[in-house]
DRENTIKOL-175443 format. One record per residue: residue in three letters; x, y, z of N, C-alpha, C, CB in turn. Coordinates in pm, whole numbers. Atoms other than C-alpha are relative to their C-alpha. Glycine has a CB too. Layout:
 code    n_X    n_Y    n_Z   ca_X   ca_Y   ca_Z    c_X    c_Y    c_Z   cb_X   cb_Y   cb_Z
  ALA      X      Y      Z      X      Y      Z      X      Y      Z      X      Y      Z
...
# end
This chain:
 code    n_X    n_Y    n_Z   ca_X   ca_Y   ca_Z    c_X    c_Y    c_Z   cb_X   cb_Y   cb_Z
  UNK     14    144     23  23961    200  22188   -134    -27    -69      9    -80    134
  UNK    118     51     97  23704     70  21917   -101   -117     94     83    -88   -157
  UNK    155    132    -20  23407   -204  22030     89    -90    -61   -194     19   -105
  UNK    -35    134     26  23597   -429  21819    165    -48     94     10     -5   -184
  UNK   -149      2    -30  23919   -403  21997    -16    -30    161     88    158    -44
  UNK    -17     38    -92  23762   -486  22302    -66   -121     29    -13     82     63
  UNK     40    128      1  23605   -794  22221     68    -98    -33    -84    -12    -58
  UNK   -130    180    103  23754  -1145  22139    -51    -40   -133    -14   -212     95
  UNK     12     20     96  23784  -1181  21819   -116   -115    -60    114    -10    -17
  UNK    121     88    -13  23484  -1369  21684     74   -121    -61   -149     53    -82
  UNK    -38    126     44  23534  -1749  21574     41    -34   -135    -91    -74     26
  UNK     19    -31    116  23613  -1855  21236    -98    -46    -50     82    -16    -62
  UNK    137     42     80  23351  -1896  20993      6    -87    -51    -53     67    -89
  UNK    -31    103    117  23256  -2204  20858   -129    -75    -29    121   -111     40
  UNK    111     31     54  23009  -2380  20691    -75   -108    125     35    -64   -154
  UNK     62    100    -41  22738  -2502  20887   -180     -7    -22     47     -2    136
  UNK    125     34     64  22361  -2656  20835   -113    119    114    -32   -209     12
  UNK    157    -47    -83  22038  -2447  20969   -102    -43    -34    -46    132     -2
  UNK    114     78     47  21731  -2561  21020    -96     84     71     -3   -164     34
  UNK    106   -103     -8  21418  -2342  21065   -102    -53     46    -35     63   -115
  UNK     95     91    -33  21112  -2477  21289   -146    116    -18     39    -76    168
  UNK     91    -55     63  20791  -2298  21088    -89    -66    116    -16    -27   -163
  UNK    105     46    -90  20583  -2391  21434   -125     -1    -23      1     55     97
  UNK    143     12    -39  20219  -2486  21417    -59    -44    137    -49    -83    -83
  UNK     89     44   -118  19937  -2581  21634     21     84    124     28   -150     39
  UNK    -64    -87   -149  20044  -2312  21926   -126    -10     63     65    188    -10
  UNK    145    -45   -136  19725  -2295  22166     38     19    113   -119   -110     42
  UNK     31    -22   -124  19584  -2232  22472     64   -104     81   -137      8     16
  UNK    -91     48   -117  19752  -2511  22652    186     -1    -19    -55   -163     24
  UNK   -114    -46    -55  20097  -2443  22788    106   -137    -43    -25     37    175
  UNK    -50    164    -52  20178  -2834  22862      0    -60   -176   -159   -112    143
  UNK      0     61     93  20072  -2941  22457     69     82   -149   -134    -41      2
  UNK    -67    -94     74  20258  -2647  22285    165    -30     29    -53    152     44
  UNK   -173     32    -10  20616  -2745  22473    -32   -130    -68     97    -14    181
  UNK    -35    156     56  20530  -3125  22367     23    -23    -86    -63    -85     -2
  UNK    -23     -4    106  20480  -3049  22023    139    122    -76   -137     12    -32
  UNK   -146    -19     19  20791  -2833  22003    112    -92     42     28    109     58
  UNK   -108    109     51  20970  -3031  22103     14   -120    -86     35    -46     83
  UNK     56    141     88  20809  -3328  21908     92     68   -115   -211    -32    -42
  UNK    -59    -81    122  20929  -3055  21621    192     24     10    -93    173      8
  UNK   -121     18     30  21284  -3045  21744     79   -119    -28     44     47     72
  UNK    -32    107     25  21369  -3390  21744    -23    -31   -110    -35    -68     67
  UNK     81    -20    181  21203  -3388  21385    158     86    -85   -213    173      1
  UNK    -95   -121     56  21422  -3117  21276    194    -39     24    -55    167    114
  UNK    -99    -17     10  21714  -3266  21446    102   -128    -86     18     36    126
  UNK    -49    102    119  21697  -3581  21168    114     55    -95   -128    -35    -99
  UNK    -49    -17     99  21817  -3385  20909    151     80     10   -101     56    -69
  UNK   -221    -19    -45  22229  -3327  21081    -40    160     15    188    -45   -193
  UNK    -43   -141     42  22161  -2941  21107     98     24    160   -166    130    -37
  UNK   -121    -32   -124  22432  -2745  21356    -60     99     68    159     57    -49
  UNK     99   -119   -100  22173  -2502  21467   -128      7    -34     40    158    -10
  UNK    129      2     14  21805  -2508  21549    -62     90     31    -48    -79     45
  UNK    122   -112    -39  21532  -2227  21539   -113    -20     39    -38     72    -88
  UNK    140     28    -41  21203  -2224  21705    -54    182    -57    -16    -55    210
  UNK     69   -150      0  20973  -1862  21609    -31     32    150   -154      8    -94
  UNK     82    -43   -155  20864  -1638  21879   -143    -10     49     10    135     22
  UNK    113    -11    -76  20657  -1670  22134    -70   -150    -43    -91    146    -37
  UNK     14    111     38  20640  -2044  22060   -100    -70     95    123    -55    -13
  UNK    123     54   -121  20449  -2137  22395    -78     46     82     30    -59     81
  UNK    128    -83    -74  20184  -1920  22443    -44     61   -183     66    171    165
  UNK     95   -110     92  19886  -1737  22211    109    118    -38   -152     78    105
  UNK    -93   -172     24  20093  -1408  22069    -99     76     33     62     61   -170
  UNK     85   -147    -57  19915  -1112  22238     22     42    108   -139      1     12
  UNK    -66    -62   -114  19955   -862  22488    -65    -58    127    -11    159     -4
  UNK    124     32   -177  19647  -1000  22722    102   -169      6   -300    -37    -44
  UNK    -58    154    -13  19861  -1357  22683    139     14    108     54    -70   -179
  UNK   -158      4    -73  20215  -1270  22772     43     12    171     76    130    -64
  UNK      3     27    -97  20135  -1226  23130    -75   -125     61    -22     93     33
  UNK     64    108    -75  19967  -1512  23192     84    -90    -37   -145    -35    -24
  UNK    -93    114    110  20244  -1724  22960    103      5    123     75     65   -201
  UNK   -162    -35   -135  20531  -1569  23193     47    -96     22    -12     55    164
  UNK    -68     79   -113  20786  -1757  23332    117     89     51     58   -149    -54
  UNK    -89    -23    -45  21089  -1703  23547     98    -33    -40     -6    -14     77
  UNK   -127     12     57  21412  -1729  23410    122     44     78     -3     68   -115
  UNK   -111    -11   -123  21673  -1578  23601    111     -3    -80      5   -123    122
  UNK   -125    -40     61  21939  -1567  23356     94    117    -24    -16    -25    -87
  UNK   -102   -161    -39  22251  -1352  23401    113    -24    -91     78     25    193
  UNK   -146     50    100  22522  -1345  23137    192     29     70    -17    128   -174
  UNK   -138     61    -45  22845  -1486  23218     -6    -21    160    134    109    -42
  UNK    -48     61    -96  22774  -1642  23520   -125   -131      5     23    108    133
  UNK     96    161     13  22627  -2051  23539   -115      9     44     49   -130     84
  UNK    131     -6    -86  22299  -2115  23515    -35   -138      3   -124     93    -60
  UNK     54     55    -66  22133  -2391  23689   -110    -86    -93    -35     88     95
  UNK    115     33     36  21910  -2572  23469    -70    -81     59      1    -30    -94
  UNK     27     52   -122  21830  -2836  23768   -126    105     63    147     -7     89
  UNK     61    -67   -113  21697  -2539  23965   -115    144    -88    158     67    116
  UNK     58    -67     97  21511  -2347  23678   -128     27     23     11    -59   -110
  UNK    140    -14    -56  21146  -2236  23752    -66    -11   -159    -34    164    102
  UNK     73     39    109  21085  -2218  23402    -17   -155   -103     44     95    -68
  UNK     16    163     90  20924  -2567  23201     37     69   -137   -194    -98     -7
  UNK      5      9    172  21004  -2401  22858    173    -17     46    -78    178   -132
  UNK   -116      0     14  21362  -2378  22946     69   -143     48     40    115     64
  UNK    -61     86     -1  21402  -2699  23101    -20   -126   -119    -15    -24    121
  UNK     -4     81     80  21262  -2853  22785     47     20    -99    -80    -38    -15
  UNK    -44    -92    110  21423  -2612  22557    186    -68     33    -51    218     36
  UNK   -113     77    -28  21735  -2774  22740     45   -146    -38     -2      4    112
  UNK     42    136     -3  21665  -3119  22742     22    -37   -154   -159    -20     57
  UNK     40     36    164  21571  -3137  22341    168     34    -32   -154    131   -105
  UNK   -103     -7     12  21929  -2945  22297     72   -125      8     29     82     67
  UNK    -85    102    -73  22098  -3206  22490    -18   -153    -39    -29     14    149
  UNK     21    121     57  21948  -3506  22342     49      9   -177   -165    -36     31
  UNK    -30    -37    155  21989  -3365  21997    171     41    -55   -100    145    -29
  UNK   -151     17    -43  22358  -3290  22068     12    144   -120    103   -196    -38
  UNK      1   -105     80  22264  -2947  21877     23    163     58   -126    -19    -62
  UNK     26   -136    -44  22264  -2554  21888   -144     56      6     71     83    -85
  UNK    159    -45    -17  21906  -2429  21998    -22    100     -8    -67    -20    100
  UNK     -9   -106    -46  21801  -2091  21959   -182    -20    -10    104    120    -79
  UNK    157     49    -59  21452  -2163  22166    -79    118    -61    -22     -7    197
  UNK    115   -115     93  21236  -1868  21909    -33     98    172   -217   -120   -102
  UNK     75    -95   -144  21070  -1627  22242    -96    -88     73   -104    149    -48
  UNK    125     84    -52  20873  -1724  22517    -20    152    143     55   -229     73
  UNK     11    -97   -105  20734  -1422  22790     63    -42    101   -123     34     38
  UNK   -103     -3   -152  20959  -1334  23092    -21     39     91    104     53     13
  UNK     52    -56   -107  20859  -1273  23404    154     12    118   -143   -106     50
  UNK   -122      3    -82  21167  -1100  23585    -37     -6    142     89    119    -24
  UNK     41     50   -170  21162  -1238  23957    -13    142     99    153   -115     81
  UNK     -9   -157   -109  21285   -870  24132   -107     85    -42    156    109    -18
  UNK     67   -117     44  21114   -613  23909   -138    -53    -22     65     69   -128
  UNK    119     61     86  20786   -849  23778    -29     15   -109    -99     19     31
  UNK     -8    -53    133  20833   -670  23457      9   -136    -81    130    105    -22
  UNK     24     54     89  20711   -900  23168    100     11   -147   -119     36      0
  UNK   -135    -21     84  21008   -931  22863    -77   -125   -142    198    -69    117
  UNK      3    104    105  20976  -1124  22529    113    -63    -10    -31     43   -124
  UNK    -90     73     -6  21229  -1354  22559     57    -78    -83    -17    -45     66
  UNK    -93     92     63  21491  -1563  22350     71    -33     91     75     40   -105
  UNK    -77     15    -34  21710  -1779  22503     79   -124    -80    -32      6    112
  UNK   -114     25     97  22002  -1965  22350     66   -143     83    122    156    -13
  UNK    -22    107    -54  22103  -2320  22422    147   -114    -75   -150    -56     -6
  UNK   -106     92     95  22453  -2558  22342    -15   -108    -22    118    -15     31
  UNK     -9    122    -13  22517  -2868  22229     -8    -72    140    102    -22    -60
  UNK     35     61   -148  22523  -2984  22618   -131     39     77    112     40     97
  UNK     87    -64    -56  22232  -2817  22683     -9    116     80    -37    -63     45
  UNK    -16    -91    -88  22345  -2550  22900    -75    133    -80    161     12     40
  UNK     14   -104     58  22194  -2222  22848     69    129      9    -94     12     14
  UNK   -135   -106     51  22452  -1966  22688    -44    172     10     43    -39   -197
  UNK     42   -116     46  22273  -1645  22596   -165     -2     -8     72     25   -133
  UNK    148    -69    -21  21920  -1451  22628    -20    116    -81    -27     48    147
  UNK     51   -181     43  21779  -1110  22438   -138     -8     26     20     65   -186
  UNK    144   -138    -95  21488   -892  22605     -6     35   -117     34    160    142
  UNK     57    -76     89  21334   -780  22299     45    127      6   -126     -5      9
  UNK    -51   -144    -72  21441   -420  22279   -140     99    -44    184     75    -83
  UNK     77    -99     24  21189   -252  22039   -160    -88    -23     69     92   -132
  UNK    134     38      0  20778   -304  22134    -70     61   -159    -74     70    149
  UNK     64    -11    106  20582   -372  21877   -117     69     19    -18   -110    -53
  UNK    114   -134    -93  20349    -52  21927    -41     43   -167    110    186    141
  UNK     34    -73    185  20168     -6  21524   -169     34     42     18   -168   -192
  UNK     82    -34     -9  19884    139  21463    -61     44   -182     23     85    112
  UNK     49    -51    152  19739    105  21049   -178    -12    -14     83   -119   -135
  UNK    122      4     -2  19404    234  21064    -96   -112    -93    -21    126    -27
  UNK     71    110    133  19140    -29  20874     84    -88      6    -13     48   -170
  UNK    -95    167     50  19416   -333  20901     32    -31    143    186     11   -118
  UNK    -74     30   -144  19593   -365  21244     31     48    110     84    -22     -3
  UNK    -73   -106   -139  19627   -226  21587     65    -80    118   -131    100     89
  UNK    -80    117    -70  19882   -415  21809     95    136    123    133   -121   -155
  UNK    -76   -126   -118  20049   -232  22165     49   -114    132   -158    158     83
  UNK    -62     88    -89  20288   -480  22325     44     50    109     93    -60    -50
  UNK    -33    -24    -91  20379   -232  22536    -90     13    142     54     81    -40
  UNK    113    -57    -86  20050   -233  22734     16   -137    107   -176     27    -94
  UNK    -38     81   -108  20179   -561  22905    170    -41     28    -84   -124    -26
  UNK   -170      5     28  20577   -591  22781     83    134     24     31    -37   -164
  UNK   -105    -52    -15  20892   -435  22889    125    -25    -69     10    -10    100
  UNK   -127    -31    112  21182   -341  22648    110    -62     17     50    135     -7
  UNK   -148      6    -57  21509   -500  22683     55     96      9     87    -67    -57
  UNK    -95    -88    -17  21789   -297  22761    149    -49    -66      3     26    150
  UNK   -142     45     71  22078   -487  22594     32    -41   -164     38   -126     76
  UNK    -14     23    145  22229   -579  22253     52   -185     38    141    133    -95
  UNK    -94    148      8  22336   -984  22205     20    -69    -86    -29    -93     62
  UNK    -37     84     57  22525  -1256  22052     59   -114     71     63     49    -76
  UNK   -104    182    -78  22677  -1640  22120     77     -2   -138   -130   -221     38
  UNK   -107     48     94  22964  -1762  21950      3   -156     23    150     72     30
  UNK    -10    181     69  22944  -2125  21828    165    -50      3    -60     -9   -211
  UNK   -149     45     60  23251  -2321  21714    -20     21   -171     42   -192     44
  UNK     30     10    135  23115  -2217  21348    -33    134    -46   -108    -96    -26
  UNK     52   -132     34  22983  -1885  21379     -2     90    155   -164    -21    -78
  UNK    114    -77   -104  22916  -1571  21576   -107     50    -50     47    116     71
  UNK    132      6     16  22542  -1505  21625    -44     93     23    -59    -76     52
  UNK     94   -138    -90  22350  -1167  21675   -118    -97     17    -55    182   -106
  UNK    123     -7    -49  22013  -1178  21842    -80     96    -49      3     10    118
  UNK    105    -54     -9  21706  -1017  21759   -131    -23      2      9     49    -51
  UNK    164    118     12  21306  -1073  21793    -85    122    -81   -111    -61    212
  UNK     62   -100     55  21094   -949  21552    -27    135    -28    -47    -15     16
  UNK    -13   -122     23  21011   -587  21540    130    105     14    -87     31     64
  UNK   -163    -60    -20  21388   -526  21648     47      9   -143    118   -113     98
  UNK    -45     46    132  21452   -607  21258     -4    182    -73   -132   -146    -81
  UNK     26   -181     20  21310   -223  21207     65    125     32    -99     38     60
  UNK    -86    -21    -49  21548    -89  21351    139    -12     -2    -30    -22     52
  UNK   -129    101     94  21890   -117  21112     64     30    129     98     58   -184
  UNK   -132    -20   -123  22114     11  21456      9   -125     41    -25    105    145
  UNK    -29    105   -105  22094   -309  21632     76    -78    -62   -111    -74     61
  UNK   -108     46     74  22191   -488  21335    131     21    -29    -26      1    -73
  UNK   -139    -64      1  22469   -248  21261     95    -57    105    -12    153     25
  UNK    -71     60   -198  22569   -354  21656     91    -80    -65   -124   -122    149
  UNK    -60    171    -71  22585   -709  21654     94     36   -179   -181   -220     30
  UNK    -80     11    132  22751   -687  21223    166     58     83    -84    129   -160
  UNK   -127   -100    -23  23049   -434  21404     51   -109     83    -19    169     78
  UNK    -44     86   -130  23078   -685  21737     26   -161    -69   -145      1    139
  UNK    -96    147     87  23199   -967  21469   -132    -81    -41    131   -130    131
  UNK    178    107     49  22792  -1141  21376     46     -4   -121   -199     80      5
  UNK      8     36    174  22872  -1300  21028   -159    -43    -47    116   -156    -43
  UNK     87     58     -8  22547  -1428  21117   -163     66    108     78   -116     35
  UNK     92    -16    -95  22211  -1307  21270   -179    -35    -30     28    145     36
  UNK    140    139     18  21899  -1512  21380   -133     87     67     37   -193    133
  UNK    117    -62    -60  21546  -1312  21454    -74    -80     32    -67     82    -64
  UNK     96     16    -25  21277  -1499  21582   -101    104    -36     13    -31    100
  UNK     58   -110     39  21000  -1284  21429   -177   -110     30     69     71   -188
  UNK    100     46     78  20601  -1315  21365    -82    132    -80    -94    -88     97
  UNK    110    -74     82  20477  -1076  21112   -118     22    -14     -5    -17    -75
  UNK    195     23     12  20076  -1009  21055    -20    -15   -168   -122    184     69
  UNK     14    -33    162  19908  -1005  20713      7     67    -30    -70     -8    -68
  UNK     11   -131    105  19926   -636  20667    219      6    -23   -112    207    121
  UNK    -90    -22     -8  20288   -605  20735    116   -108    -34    -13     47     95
  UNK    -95     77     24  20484   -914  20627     -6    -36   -137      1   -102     84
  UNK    -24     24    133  20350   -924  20285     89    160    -46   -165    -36    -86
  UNK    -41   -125     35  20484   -546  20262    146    -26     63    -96    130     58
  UNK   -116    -52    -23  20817   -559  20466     77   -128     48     -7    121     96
  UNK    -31     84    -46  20888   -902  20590    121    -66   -102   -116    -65     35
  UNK   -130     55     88  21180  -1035  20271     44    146      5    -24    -83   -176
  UNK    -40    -90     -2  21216   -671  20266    104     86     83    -77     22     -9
  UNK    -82    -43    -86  21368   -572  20564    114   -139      1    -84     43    143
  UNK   -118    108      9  21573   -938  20566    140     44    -97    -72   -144    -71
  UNK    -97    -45    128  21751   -858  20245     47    109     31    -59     20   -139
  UNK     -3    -94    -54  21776   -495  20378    153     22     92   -124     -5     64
  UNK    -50     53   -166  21912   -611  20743    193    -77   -104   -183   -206    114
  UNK    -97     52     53  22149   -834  20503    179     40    -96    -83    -50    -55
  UNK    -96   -118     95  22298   -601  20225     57     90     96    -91    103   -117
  UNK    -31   -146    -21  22368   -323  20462    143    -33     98   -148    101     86
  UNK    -54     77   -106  22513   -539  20698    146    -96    -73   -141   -105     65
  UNK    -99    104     65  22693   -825  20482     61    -93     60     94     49    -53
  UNK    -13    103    -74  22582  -1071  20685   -148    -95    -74      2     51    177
  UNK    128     91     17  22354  -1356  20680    -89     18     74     14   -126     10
  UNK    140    -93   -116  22014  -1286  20825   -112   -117    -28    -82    214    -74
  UNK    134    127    -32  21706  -1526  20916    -70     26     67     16   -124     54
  UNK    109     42   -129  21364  -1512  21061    -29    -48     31    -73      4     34
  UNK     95    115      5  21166  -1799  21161   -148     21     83     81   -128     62
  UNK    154    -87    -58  20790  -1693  21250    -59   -154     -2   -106    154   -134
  UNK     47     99    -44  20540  -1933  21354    -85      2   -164    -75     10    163
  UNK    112    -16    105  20277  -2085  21093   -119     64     13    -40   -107    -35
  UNK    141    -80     17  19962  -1939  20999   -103    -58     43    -39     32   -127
  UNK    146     80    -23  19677  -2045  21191   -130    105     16      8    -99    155
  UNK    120    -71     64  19371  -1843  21072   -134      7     89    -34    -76   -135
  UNK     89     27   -106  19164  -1972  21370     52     74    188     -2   -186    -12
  UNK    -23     -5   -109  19348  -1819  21616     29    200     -6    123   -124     40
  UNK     40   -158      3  19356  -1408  21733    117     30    -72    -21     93    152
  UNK   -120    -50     74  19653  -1341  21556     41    -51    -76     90     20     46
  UNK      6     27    144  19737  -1414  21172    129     11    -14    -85     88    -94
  UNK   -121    -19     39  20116  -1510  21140     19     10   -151     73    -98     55
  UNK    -71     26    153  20294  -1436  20800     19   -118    -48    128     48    -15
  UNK    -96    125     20  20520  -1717  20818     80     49   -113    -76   -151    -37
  UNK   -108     -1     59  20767  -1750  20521    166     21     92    -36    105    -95
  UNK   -131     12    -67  21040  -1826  20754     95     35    -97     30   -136     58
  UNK   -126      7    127  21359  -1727  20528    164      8     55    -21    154   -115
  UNK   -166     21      6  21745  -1732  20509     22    125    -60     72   -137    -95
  UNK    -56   -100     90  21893  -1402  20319    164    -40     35    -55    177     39
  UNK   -130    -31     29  22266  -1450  20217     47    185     19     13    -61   -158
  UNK     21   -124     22  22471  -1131  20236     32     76   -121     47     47     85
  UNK     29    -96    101  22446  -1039  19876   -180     34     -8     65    -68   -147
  UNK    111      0     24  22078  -1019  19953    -67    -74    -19    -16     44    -51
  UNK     38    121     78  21991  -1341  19802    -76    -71    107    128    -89    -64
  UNK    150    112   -101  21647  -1548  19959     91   -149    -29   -242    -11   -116
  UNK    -18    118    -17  21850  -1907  20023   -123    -56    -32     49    -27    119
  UNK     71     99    -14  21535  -2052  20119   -104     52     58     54   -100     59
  UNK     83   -100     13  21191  -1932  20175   -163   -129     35     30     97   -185
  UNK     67     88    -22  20874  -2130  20359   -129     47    -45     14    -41    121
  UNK    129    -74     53  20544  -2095  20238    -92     15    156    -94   -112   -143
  UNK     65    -62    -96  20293  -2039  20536    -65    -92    103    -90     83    -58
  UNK     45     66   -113  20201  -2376  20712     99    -63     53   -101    -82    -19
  UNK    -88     84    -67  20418  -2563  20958     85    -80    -62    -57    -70     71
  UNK    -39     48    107  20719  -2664  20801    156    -12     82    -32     96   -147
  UNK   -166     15    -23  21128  -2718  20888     75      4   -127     43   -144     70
  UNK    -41    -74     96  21312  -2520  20673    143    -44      3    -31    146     16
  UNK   -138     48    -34  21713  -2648  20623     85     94    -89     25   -168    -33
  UNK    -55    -44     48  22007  -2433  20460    109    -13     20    -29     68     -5
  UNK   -107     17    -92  22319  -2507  20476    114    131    -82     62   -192      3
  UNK    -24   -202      4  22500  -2127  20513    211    -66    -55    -34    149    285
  UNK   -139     26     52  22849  -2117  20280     42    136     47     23    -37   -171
  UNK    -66   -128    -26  23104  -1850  20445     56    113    -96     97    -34     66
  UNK    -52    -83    101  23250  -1799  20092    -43     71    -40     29    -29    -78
  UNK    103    -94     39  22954  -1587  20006     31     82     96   -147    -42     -8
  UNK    -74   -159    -93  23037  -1353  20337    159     59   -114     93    -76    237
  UNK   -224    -85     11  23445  -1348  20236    -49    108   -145    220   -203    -93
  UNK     22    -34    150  23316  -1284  19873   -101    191    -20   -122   -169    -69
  UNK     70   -107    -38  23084  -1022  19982     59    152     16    -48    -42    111
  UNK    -93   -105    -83  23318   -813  20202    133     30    -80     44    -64    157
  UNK   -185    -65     89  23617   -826  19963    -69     90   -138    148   -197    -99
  UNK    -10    -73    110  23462   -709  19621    -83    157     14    -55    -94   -113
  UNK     75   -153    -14  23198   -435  19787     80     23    189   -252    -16    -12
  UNK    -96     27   -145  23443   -371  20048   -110    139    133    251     78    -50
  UNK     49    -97    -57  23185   -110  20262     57    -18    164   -156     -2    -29
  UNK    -95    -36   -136  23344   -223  20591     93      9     42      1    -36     70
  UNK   -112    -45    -40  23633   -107  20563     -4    168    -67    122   -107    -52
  UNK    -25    -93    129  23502    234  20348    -97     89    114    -62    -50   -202
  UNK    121    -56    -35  23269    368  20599     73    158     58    -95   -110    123
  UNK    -34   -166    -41  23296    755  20731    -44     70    129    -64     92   -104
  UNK     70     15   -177  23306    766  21117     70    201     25    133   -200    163
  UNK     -6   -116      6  23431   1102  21054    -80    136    -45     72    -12    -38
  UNK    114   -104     54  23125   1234  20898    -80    -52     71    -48     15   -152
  UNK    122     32    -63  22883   1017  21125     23    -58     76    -89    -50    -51
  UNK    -35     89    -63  22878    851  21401      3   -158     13    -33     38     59
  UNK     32    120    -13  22919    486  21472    -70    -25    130    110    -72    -19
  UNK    154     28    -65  22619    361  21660     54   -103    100   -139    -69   -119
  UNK    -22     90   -105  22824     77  21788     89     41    135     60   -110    -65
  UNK   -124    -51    -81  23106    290  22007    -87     64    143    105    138   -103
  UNK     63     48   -130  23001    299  22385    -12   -126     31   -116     38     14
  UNK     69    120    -26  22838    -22  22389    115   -101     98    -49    -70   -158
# end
């Protein structure tokens, strides 16, 4: 039995609007970072889009000495109700709330996880519906652990713990992979969620200056072509005053490769509205998923 043969068929595809939230101002307080996200989703949710992005790590400093002190509790378990009433975490009950007023799809960018049993620290996405309920979560899988002598030394693993799972939500418009930033490096995951029916997949990312002018459209387009899907990051803006130097250029990649739409580097709401005919168009004339050679290699997605 194939991975695809044991899933439900994904939804059909159809055209709907995205909108990209290029976050500024993030600081040190906890309480004026949710206000102004959300100030930013209600902003964002003027312009009709059918799904909203926040970047990672939206309500807290990005760094490893941060993410434990950012923590929250979450408690989310897939496929069984969660509680937003009884929630310990404030990003999720406002990450709810904004959904629910906005009558939109949320995919809340990361925020650190503090799992209740283990205490283990997680970079977190979680995933919100039109009613607000929250649908879906991804645990980061791969720590951002670099090391380019003279430019950057970054070791998330010195306070973060790895996910262990692969994910997606299915809309009424699309299905969605998950990934957060440095997961993008990593074509398997993509491969995943592209095999498990993703016409569509949304990273929360934040790049640095050495590495996003070098690989950041690079790996998108990459992630996109190989895949022959649509692919998106949305990273926070660039604030120059603070310990860590986002890229930004939030972008869109179609899956012939093609940059939709492309932010320049300060706080911004990015909109695209994603045509399916470019997938169908994609997959019929370079037909590679139906050409591939599981007889000479393995497929990456079978187990899962």
């Amino acid at each position: 039995m194939t991975l695809m043969s044991k899933l439900a068929n994904p939804p059909t595809f159809k055209p709907f609007r995205l909108a990209l939230i290029q976050l500024g101002s993030i600081g040190a307080n906890k309480s004026d970072n949710l206000k102004h996200a959300r100030e930013m989703i209600l902003k964002a949710a003027s312009g009709k889009p059918d799904l909203i992005v926040l970047p990672e790590c939206f309500n807290s400093p990005y760094g490893h000495v941060h993410f434990p002190v950012y923590a929250e509790k979450i408690g989310f378990k897939p496929g069984e109700a969660y509680d937003i009433g009884k929630s310990e975490s404030e990003s999720v009950k406002m990450l709810s709330s904004a959904a629910k007023e906005c009558r939109t799809w949320l995919i809340g960018g990361s925020i650190p996880e503090r799992d209740a049993s283990s205490d283990d620290v997680y970079n977190t996405c979680t995933v919100y519906n039109p009613q607000g309920e929250l649908v879906a979560s991804h645990r980061k899988v791969h720590l951002f652990d670099i090391d380019i002598p003279g430019k950057i030394k970054f070791k998330e693993s010195e306070t973060l713990t790895g996910g262990t799972t692969t994910n997606f939500f299915d809309t009424d418009f699309a299905r969605i992979g998950l990934g957060i930033c440095y997961d993008i490096r990593f074509p398997e995951l993509a491969m995943i969620s592209a095999r498990q029916g993703c016409q569509v997949l949304v990273y929360p990312g934040a790049f640095n200056m050495t590495t996003g002018p070098l690989h950041w459209e690079l790996l998108q387009r990459g992630r996109a072509v190989d895949n022959q899907v649509f692919f998106s990051m949305c990273s926070p803006a660039r604030d120059t005053t603070a310990g860590y130097h986002a890229w930004g250029h939030s972008m869109v990649v179609d899956p012939m490769g093609k940059v939709l739409c492309e932010a320049e580097e300060g706080e911004q709401i990015l909109y695209t509205d994603v045509d399916p005919k470019v997938f169908d168009e994609a997959r019929a004339g370079i037909p590679v998923t139906m050409q591939r050679r599981f007889d000479v290699y393995p497929d990456v997605s079978v187990g899962l």
